[in-house]
N, CA and C of each residue as an Amber inpcrd file, in Angstrom:
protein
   573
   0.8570000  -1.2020000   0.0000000   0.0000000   0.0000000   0.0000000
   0.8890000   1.2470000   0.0000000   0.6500000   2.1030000  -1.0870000
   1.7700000   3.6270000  -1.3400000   0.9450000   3.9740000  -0.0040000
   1.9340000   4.8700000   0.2790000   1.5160000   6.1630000   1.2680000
   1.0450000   7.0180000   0.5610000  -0.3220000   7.6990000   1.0980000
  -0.4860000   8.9460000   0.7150000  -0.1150000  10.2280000   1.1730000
   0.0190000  11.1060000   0.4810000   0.6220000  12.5930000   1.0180000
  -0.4560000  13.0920000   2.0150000  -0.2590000  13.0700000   3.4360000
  -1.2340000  13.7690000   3.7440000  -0.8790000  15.7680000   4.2950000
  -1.8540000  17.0680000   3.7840000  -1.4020000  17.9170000   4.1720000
  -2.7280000  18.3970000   4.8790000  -1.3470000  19.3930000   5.9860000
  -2.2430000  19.8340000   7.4390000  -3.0120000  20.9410000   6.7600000
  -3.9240000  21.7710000   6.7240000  -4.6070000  23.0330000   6.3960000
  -4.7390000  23.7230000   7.3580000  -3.7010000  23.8430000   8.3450000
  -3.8520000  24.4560000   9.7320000  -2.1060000  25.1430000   9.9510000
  -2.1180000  26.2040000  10.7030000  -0.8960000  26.4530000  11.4290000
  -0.6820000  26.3230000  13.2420000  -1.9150000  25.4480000  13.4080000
  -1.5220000  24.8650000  15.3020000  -1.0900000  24.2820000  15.1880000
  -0.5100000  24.1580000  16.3800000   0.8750000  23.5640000  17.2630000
   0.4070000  22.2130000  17.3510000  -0.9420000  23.0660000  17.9030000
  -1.7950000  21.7950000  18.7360000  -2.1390000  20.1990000  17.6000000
  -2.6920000  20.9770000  16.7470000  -3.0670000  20.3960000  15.5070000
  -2.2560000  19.1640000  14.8450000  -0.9640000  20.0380000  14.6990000
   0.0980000  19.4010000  14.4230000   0.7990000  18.5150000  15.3710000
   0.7920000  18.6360000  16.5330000   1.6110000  17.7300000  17.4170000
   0.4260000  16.1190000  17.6680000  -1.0700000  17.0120000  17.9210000
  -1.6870000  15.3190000  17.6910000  -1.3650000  14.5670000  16.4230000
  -1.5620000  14.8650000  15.4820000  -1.8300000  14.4690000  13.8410000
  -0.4680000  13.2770000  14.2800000   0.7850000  14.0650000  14.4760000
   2.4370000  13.2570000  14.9640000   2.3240000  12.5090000  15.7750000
   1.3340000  12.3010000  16.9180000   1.8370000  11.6100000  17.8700000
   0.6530000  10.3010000  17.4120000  -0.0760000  10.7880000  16.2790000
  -0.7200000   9.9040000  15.7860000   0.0130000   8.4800000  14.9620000
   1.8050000   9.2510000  14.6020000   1.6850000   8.0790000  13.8930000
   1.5930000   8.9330000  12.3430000   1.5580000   9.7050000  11.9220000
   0.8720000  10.7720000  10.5780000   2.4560000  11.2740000  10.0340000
   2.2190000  11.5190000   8.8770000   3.4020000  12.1240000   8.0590000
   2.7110000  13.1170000   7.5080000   3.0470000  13.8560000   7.2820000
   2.2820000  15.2320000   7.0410000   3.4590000  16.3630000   6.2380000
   2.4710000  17.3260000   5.0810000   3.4970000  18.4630000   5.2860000
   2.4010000  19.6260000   5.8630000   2.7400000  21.0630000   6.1160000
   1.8060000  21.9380000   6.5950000   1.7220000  23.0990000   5.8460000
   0.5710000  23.2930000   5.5490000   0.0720000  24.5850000   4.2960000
  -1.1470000  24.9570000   4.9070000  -0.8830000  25.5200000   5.6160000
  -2.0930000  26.9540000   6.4460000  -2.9260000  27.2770000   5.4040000
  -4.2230000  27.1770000   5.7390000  -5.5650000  27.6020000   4.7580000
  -6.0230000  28.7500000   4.2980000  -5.8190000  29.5340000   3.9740000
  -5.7370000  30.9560000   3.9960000  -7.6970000  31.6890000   3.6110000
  -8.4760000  31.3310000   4.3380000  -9.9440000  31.4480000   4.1590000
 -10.8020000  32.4650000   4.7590000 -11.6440000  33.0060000   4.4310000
 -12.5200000  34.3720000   5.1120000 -13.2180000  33.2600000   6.3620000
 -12.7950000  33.3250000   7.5670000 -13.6250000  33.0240000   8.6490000
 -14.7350000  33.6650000   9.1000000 -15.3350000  34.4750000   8.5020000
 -16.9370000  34.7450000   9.0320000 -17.5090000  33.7530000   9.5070000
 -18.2130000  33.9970000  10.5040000 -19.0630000  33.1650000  11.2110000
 -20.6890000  33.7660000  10.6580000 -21.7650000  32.9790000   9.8530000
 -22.7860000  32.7120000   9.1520000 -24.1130000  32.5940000  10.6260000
 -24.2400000  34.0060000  11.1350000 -25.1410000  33.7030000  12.2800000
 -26.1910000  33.5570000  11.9570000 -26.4960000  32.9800000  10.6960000
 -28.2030000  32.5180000  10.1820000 -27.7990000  31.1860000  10.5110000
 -26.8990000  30.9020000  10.8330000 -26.6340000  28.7180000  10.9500000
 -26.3120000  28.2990000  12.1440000 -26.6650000  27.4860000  12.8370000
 -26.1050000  27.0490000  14.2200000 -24.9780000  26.9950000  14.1990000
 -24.1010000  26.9990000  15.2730000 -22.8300000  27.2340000  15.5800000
 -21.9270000  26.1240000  15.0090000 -22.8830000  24.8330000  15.3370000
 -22.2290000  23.1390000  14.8640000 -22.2490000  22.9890000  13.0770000
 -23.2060000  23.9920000  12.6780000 -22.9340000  24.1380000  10.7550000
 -21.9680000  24.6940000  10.6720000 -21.8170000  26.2610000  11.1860000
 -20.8070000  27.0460000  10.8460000 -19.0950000  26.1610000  10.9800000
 -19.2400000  25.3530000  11.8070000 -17.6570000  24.9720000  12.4400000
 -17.5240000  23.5990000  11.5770000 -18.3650000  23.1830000  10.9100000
 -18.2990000  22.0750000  10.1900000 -17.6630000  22.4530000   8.4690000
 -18.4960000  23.8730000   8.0640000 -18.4790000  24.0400000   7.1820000
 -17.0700000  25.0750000   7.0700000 -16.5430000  25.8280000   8.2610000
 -14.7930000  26.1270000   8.0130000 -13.8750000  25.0770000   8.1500000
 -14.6190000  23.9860000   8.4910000 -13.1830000  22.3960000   8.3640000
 -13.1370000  22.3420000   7.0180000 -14.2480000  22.1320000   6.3350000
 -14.2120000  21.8400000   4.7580000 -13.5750000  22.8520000   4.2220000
 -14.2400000  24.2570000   4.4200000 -13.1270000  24.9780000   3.3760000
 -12.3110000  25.2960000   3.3390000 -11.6450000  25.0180000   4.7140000
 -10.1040000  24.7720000   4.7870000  -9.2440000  23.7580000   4.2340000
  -9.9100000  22.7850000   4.0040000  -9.8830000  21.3080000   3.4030000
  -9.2850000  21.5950000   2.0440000 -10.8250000  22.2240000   1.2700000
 -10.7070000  22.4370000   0.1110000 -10.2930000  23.3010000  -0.4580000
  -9.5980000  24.8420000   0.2100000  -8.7920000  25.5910000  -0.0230000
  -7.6130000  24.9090000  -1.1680000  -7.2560000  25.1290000  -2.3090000
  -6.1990000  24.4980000  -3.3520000  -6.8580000  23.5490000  -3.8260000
  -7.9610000  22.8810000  -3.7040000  -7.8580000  21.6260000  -3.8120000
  -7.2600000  20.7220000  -5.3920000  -7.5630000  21.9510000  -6.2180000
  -6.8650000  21.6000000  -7.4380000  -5.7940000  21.3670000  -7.5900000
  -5.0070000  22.5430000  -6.7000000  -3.2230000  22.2980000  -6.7350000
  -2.7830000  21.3700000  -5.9780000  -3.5190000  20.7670000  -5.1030000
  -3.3010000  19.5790000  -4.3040000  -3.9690000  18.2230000  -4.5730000
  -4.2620000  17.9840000  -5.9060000  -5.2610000  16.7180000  -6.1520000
  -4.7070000  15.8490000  -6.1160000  -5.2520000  14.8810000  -5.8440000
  -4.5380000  13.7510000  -5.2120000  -3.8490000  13.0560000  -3.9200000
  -3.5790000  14.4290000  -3.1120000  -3.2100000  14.5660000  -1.5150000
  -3.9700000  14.1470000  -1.2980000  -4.5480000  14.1370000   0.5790000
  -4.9140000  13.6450000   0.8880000  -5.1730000  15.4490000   1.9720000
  -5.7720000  15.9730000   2.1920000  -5.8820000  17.3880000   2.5980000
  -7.3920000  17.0710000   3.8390000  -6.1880000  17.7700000   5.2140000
  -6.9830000  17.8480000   6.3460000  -7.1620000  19.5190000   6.7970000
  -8.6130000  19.5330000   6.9490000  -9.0610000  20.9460000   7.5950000
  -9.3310000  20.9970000   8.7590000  -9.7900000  21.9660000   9.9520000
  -9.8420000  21.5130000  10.4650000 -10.4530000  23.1880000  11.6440000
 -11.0540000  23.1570000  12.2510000 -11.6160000  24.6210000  12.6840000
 -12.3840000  23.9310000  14.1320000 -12.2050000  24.5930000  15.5430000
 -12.6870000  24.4180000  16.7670000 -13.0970000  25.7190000  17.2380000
 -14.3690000  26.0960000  17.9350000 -14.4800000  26.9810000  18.6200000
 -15.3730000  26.1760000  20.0750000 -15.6380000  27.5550000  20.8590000
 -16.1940000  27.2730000  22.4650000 -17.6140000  27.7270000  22.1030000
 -18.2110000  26.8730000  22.7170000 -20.0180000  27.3720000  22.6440000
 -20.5340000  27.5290000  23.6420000 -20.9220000  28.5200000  23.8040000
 -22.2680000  28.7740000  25.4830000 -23.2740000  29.6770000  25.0910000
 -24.4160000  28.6950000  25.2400000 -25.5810000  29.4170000  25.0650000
 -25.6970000  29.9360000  23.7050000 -25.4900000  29.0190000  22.9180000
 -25.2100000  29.2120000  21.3070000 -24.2520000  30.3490000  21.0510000
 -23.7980000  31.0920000  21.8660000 -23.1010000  31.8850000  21.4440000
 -21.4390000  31.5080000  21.2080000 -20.8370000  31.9470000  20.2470000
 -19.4010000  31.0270000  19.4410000 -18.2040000  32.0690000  20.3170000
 -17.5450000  31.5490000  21.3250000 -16.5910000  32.3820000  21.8900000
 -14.7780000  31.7480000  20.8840000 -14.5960000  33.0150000  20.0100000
 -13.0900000  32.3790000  19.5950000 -11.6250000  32.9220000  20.2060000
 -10.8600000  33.1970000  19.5540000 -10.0130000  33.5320000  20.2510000
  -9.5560000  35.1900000  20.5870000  -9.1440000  35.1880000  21.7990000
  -8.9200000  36.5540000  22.7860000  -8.4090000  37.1700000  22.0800000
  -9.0560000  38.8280000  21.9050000  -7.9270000  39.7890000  21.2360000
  -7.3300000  40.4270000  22.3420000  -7.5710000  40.4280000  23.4930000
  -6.7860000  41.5220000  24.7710000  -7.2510000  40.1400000  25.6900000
  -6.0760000  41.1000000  26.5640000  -6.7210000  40.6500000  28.2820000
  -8.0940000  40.6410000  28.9540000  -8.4100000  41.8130000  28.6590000
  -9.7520000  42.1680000  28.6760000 -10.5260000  41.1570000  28.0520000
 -10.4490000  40.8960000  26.9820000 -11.4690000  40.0430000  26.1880000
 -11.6970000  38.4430000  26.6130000  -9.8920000  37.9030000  26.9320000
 -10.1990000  36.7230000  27.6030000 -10.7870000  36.8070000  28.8930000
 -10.4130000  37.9020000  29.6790000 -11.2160000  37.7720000  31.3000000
 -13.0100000  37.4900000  30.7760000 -13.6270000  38.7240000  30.0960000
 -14.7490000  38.0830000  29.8500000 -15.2410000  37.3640000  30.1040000
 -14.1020000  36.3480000  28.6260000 -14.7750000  35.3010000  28.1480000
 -14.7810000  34.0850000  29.1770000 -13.4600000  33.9410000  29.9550000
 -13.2240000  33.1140000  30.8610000 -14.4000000  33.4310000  32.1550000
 -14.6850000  34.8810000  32.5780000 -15.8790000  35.2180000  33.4580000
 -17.2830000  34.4230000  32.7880000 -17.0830000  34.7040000  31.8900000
 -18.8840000  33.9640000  31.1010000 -18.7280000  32.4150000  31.1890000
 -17.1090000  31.9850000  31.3960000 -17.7080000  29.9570000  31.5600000
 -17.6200000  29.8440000  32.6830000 -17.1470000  30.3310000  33.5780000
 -17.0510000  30.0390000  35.0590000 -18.1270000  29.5170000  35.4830000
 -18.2560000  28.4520000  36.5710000 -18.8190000  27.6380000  36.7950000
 -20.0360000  27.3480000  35.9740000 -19.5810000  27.5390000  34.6820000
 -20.8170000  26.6040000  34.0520000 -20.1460000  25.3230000  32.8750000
 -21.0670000  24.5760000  32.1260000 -20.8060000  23.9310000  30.7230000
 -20.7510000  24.5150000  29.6330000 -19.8840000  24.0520000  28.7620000
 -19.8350000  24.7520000  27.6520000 -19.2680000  23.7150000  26.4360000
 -19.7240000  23.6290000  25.5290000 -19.0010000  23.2460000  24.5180000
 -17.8430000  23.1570000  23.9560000 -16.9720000  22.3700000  23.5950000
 -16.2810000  22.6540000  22.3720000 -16.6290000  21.4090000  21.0380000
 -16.6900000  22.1770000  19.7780000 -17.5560000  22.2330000  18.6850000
 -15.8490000  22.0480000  17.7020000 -15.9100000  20.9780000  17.1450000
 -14.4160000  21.2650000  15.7330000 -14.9400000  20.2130000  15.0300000
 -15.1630000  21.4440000  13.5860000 -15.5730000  20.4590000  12.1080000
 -14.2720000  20.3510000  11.5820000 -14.0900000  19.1320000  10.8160000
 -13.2480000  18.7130000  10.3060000 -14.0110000  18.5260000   8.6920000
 -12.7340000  18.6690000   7.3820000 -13.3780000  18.3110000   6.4360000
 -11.9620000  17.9960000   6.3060000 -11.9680000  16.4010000   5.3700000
 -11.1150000  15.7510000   4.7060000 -11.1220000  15.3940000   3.3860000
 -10.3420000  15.7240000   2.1210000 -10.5150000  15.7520000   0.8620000
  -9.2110000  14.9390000   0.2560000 -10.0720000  13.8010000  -0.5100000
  -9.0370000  12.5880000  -1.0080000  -9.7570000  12.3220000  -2.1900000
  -9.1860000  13.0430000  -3.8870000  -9.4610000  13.1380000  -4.8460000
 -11.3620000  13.4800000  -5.0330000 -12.2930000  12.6880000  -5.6010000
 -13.2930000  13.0860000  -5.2960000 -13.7780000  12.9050000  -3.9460000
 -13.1150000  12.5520000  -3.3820000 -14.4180000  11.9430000  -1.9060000
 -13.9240000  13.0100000  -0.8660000 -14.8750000  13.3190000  -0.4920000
 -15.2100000  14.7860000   0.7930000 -15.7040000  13.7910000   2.0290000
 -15.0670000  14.2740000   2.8470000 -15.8470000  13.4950000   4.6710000
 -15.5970000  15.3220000   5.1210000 -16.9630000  15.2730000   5.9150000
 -16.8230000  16.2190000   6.6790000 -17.8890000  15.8030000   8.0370000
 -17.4440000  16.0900000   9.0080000 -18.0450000  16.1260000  10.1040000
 -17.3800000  17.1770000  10.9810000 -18.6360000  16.5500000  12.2700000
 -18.1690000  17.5620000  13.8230000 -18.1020000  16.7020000  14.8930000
 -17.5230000  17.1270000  15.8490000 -17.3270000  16.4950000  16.8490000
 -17.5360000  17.6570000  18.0690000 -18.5000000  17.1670000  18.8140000
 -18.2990000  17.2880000  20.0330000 -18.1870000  17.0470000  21.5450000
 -17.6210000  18.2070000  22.4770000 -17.1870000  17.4880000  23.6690000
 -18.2310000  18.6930000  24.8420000 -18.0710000  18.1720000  25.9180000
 -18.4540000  18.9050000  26.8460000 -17.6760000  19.3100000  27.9820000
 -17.1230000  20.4120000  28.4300000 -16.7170000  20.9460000  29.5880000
 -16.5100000  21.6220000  30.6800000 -16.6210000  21.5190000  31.7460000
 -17.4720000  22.5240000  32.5890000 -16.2880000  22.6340000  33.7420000
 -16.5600000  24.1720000  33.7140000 -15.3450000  24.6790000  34.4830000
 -15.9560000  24.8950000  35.7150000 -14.7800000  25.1030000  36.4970000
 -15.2930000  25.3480000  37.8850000 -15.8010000  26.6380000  38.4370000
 -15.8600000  26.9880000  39.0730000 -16.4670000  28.6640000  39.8770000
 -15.1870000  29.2010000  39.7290000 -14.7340000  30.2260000  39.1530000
 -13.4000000  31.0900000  39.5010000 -13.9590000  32.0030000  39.6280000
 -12.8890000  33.1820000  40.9010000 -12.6600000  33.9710000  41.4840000
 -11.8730000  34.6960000  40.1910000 -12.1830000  36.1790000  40.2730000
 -11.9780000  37.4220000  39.0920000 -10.0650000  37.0510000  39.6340000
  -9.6460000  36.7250000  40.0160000  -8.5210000  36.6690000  40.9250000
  -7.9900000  35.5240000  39.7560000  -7.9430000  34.8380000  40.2660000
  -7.7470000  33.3160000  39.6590000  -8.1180000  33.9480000  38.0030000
  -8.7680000  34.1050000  37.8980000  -9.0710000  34.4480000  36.2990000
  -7.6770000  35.7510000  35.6990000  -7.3020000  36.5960000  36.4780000
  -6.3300000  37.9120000  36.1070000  -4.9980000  36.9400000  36.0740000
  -4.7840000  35.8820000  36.8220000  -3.5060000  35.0050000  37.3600000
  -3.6530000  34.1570000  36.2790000  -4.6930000  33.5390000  35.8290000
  -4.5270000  32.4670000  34.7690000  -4.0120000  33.5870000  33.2240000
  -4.6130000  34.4730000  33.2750000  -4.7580000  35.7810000  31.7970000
  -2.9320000  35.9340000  32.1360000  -2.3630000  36.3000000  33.0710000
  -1.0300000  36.0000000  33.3630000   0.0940000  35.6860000  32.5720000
  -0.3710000  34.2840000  32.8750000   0.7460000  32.8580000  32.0750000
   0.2660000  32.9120000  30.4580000  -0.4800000  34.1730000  29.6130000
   0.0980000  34.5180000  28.4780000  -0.8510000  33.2390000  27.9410000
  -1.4350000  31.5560000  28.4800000  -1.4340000  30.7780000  27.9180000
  -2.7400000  30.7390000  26.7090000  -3.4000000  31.9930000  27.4480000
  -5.0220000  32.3140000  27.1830000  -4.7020000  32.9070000  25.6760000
  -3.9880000  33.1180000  24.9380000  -3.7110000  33.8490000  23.6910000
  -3.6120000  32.7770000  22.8440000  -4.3610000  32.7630000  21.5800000
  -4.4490000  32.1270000  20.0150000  -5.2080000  30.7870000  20.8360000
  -6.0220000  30.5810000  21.7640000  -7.0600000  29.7090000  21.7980000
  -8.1040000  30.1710000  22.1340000  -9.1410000  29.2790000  21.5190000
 -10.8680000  29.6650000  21.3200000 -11.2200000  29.4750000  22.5340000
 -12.1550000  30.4850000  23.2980000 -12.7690000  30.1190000  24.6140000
 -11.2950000  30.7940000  25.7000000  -9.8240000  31.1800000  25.4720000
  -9.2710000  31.7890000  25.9410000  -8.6450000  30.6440000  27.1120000
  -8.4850000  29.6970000  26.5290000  -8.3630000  28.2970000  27.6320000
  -7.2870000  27.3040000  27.2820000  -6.5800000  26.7990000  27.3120000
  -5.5050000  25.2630000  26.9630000  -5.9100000  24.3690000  27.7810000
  -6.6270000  23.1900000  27.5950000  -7.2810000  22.2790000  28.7780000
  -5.4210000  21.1840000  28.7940000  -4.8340000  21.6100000  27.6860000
  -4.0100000  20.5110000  27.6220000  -2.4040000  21.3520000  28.7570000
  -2.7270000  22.5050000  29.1390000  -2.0460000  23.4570000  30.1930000
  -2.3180000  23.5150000  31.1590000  -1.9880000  24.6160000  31.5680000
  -1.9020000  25.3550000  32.9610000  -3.4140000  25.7400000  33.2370000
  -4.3510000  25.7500000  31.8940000  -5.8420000  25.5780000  31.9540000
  -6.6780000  24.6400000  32.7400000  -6.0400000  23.3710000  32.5840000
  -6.8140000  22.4710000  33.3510000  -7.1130000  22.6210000  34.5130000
  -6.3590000  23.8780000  35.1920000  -6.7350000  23.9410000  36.8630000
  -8.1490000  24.3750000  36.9770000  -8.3930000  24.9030000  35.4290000
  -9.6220000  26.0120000  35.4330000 -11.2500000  24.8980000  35.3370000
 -10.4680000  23.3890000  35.4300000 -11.8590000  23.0850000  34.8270000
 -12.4050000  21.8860000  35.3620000 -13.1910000  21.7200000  35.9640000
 -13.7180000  20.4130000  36.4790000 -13.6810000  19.4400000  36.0950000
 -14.4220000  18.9380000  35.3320000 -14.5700000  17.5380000  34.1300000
 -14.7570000  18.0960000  32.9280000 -15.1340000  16.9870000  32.1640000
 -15.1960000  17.1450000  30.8310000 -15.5220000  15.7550000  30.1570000
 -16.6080000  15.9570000  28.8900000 -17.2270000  14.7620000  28.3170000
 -16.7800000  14.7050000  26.9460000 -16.2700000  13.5280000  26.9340000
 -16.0020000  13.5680000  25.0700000 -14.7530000  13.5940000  24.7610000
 -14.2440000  13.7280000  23.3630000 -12.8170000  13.2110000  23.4300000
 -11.8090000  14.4650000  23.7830000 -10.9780000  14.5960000  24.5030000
  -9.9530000  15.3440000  24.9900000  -9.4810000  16.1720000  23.9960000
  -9.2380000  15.1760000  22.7640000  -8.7140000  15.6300000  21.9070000
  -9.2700000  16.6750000  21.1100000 -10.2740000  16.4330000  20.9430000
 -11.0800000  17.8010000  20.4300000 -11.2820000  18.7860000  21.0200000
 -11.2350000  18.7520000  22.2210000 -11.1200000  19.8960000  23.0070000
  -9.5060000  20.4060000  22.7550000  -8.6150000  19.7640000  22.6320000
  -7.5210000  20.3640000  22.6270000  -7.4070000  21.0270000  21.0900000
  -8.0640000  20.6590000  20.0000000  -8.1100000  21.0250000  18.8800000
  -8.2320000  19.8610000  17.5930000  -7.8380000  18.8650000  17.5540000
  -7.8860000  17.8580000  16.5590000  -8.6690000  16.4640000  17.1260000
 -10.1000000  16.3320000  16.5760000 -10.7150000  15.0760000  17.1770000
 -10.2770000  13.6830000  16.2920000  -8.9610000  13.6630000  16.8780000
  -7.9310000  12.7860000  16.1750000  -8.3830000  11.1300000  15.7440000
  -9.0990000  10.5610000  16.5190000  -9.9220000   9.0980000  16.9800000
 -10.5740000   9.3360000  15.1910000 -11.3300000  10.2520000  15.1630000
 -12.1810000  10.3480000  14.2160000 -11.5220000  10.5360000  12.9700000
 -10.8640000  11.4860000  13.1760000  -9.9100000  11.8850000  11.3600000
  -9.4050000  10.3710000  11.3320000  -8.3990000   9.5240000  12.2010000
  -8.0270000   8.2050000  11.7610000  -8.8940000   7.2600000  11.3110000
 -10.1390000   7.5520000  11.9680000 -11.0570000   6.3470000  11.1440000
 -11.5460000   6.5770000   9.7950000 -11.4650000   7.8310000   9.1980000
 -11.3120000   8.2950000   7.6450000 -10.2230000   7.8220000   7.3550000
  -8.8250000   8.3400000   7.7170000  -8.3010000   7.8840000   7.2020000
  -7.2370000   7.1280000   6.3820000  -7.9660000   5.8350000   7.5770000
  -8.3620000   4.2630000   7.3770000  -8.4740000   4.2770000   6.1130000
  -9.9750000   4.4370000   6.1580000 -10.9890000   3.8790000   4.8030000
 -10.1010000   4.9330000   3.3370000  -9.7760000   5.8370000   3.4120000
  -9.1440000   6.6240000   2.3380000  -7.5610000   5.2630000   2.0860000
  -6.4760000   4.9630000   3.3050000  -6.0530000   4.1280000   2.7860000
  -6.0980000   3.0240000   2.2460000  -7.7980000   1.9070000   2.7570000
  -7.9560000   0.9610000   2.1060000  -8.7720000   1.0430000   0.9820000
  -8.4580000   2.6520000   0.4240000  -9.4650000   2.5190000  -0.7340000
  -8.0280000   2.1580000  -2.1100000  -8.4940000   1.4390000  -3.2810000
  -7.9100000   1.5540000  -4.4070000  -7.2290000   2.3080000  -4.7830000
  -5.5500000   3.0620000  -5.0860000  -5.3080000   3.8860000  -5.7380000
  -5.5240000   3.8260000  -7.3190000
């Protein structure tokens, strides 16, 4: 069985270090796409439908790859919290999950010549009661910057959070379990 080329459509860390510890060979070509968020569509369309067109961003110049997209945000109360532009903005946002549940929501779209998989995955996580204190100290450690919801559950975040339902991994950014069971079936298909 050839290997197929598979490429990342992402520039996370995060993204990239699961995909590797998966076992994945990869090269990385950041998606370059208008992220508007479509507030005529539930939050779980919108995040489904920036995996795909991150996916399919090139897809011509890349035919034949094997091209992963891939887009996560935080949900409460349908409302789509992404990532912090100030301090200010993560305290907020981190004030608005405090002791409650909240979502995290990441569509994935995968593109292997004609065949499109796109789905979503989600998880559930519910933080604990923080003190405005605890919230200025976590905004601190800098860790709250370039993540959705203003959080790293896979950091210095986790102090922030009680439990959590669903795969880890998607909360951290790549619902990795799932992209491998695509693709599986993309490698046992015919070249």
């Amino acid at each position: 069985m050839r290997m197929k080329n598979i490429i990342l459509r992402s520039a996370s860390p995060r993204r990239k270090d699961l995909l590797k510890q998966a076992g994945y060979t990869f090269t990385i070509e950041p998606a370059d796409i208008d992220e508007t968020i479509d507030f005529n569509q539930p939050p779980f369309e919108n995040v489904k439908k920036l995996g795909l067109m991150k996916a399919i961003e090139q897809q011509n110049k890349d035919y034949g790859n094997i091209l992963i997209g891939c887009d996560t945000i935080v949900v409460l109360n349908q409302k789509i919290y992404g990532k912090p532009k100030s301090e200010n903005d993560a305290f907020e946002m981190l004030k608005s999950l405090s002791g409650k549940m909240h979502e995290v929501m990441s569509g994935v779209g995968i593109v292997y010549k004609e065949k499109i998989y796109n789905f979503g995955v989600i998880s559930k996580v519910y933080f604990k009661e923080l003190s405005d204190q605890q919230i200025w100290d976590y905004i601190q450690t800098k860790e709250c910057f370039g993540k959705a919801g203003s959080y790293a559950i896979q950091g210095i975040g986790k102090n922030l959070i009680e439990k959590y339902e669903g795969s880890l991994n998607n909360i951290i950014g790549l619902p990795i379990e799932e992209v491998s069971e695509v693709l599986k079936k993309i490698y046992e298909m015919e070249d």
